[in-house]
C-alpha positions in Angstrom: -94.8 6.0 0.5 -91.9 6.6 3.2 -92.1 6.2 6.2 -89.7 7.3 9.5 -88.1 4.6 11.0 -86.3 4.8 14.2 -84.1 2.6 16.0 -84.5 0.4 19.1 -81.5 1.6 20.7 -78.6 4.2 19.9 -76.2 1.6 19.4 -77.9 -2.1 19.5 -76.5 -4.4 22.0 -75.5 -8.1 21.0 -76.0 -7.0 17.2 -73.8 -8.8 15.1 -73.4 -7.2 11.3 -72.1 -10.2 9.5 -75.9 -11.4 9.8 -76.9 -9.1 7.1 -79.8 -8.5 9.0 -81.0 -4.3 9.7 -80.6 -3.2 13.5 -83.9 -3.6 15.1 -86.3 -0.8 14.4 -90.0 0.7 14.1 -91.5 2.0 11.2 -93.3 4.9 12.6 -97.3 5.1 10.9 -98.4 8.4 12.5 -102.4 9.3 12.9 -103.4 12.7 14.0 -105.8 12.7 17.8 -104.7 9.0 18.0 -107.0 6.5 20.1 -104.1 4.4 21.4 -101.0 2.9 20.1 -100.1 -0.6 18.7 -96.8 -2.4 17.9 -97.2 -4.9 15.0 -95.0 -8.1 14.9 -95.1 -9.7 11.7 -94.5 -13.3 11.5 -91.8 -15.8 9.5 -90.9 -18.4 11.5 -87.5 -16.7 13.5 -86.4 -16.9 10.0 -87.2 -14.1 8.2 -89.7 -11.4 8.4 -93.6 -11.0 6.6 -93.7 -7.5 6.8 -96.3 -6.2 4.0 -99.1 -8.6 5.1 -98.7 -8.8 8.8 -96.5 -5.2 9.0 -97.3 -2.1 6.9 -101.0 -3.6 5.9 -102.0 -3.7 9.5 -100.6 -0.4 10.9 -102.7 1.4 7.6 -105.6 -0.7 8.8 -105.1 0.5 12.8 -104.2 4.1 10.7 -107.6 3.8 9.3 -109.2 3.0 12.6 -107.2 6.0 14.3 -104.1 4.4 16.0 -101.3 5.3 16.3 -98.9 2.3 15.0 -95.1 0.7 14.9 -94.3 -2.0 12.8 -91.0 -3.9 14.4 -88.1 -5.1 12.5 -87.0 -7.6 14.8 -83.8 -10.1 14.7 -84.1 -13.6 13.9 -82.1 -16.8 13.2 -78.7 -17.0 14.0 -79.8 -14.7 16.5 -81.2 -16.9 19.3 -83.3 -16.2 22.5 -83.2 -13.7 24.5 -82.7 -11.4 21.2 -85.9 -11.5 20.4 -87.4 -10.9 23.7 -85.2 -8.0 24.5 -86.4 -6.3 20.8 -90.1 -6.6 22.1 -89.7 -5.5 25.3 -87.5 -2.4 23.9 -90.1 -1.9 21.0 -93.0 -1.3 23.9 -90.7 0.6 26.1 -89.9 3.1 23.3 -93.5 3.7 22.4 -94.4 4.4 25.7 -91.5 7.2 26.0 -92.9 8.6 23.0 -96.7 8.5 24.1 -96.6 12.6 25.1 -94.7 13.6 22.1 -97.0 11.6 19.6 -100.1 12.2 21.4 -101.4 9.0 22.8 -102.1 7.4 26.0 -98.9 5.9 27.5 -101.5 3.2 29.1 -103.3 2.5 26.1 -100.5 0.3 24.3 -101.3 -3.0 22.4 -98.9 -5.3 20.6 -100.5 -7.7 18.1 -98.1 -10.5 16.6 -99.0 -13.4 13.5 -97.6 -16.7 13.9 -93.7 -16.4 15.1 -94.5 -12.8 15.6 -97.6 -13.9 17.6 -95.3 -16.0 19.8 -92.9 -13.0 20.2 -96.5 -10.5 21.3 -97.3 -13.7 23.9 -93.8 -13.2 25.1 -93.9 -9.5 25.6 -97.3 -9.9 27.5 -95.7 -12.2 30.0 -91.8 -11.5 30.0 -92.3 -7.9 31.3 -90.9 -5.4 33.6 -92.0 -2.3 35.2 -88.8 -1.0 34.2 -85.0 -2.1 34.3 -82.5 -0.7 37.2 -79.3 -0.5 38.1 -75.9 1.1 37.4 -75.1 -0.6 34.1 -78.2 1.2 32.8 -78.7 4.2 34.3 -77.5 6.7 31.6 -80.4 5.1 29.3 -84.0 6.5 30.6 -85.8 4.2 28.2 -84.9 1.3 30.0 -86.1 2.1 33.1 -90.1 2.4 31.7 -92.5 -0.3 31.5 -92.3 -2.6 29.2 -95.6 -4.4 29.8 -98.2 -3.9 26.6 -101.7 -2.8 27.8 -103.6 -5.2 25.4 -102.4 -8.2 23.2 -103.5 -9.8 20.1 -101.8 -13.2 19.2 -102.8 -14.2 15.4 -102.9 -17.8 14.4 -99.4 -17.7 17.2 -97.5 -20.9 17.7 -97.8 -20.0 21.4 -95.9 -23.7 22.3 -92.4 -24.7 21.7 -91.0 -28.1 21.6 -94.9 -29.9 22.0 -96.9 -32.0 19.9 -98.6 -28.9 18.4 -95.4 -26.6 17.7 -94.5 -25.3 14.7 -91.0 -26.8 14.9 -88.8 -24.2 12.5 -90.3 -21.7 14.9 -88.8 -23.6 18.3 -85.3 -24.5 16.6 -84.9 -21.2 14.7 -85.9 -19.5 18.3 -83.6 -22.0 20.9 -81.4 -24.2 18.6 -80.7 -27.7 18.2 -80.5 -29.5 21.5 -82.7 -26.6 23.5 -83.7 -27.0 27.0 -87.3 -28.4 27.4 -87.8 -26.6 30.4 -86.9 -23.3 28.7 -89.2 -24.4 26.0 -91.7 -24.9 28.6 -91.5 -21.2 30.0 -91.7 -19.8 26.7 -94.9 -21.8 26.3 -98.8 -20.5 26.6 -99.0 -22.6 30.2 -95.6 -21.8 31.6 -95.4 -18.1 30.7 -98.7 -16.9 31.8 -99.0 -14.7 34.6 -102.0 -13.1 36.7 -100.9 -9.5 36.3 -100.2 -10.1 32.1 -102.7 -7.9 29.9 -106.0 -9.0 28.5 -105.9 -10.5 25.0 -107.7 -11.0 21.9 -106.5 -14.5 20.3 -107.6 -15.9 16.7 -107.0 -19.0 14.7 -108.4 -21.0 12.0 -109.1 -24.6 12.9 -108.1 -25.8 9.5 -104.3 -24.3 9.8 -101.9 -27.6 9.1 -98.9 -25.2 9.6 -99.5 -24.0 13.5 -102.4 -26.1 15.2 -105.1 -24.7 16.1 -104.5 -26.2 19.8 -101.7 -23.5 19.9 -104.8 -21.0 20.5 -106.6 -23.0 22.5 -103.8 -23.7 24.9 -103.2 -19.6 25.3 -107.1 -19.3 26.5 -107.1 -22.3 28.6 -103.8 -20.9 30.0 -104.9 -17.5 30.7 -108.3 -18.7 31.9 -106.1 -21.0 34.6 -104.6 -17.7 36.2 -107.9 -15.2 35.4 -106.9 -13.2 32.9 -109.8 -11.9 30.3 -109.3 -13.2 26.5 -111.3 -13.0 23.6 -111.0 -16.3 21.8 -112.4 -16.7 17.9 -111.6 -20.5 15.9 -112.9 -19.8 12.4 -113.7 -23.7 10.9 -112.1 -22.8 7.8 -109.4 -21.5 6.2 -105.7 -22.1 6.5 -102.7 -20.1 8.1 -100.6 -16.7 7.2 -104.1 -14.5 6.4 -102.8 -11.1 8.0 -106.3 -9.5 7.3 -107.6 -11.8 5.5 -109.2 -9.3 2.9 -107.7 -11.9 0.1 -109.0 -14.8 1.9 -112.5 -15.4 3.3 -114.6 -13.0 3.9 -116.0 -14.5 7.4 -112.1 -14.9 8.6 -111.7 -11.4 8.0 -114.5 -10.3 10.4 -111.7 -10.6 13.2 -110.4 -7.0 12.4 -113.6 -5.3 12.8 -113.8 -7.9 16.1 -110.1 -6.9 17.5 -110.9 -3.2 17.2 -114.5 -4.0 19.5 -112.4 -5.5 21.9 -109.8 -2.3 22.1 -113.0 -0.4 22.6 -114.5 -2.7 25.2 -111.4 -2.2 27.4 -110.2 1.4 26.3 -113.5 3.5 25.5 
């Protein structure tokens, strides 16, 4: 099946074609009378991109469960921080300019990332803006909307760079050899959260050998810290890069039915 994609921006800033990688985009995965609207970040380190298992399989499953849903094509190494962080934050901003026309709640906007992707979703809940300004901008209205998601989801996410605990192709591919600790720091669970940052729903596995468990755990004790509600689930077994987890264990893939309570709990 096809499915409309539609890009980020008109013409992508910083993109640099002799990367071979696409301009950042959304595949589009209408629903008719949608519920709410969620951008899916698949994972891959900063170094490529998961799409089918943590993409198009999860915007059929919020489909399925009547949301609307974007999967985003996001840039990755050679591209380096902020890149990523500006696709995000454009990704949410352009959903929320097309809440009226696709018939969903422009407040009702969750972004769920896996892994990498889950550190890029923890970014855009806590590098946000109610909007950009100033003259440099002003011809493009999307940039001057919020670009702060409504809910979050971080699976398995190595939400810390440059700790004992990272995932370290993650950090490098992200910042580069010889990166700042302190920016490391700030794009870490306890640096980066924020009082006013969405709720969010966070899941691991304590068996994953590829991004600790203590990843997840820092997010909740970091968010807990500054009084934001989370949902946290550690499943005892099972290892890392699930998406669904239909192929895996059965119990691990209770956190689907789970994350869709906890859109309900806060959205009706």
């Amino acid at each position: 099946m096809e499915y409309e994609i539609i890009k980020l921006w008109e013409n992508t800033p910083d993109y640099h074609p002799e990367y071979n990688q696409p301009e950042p985009n959304l595949e589009v995965h209408p629903v008719d009378n949608p519920r709410g609207c969620v951008v899916v970040i698949p994972g891959g380190g900063y170094e490529w991109i998961a799409f089918d298992h943590e993409g198009r399989e999860l915007a059929e499953f919020y489909n399925a469960h009547g949301y609307y849903a974007y999967v985003l094509t996001y840039r990755f190494r050679p591209y380096r921080h902020p890149v990523e962080q500006g696709d995000a934050n454009r990704a949410i901003r352009l959903a929320r300019y097309r809440a009226k026309d696709c018939g969903y709640d422009a407040n009702k906007i969750a972004v769920i990332g896996f892994s990498a992707g889950g550190h890029l979703a923890m970014t855009a809940c806590t590098k946000f803006d109610s909007g950009i300004d100033g003259d440099e901008i002003a011809v493009d209205e999307i940039d001057r909307i919020s670009c702060r998601p409504d809910l979050g989801v971080l699976c398995y996410g190595v939400l810390t760079l440059g700790t004992d605990y990272t995932h370290w192709g993650t950090t490098l591919n992200l910042l580069g050899e010889g990166y700042d600790p302190a920016l490391a720091g700030e794009l870490s669970a306890a640096g980066a959260v924020r009082p006013d940052m969405p709720p969010c729903f966070i899941w691991h596995t304590a068996e994953d050998d590829l991004v600790p468990v203590q990843n997840s755990l820092e997010m909740a004790k970091a968010m807990r810290s500054v009084g934001v509600p989370y949902e946290l689930h550690v499943f005892p077994f099972g290892g890392h890069g699930f998406g669904l987890a239909t192929n895996a264990d059965s119990y691990v893939s209770r956190w689907g039915g789970w994350m869709i309570d906890f859109f309900e709990k806060f959205w009706g």
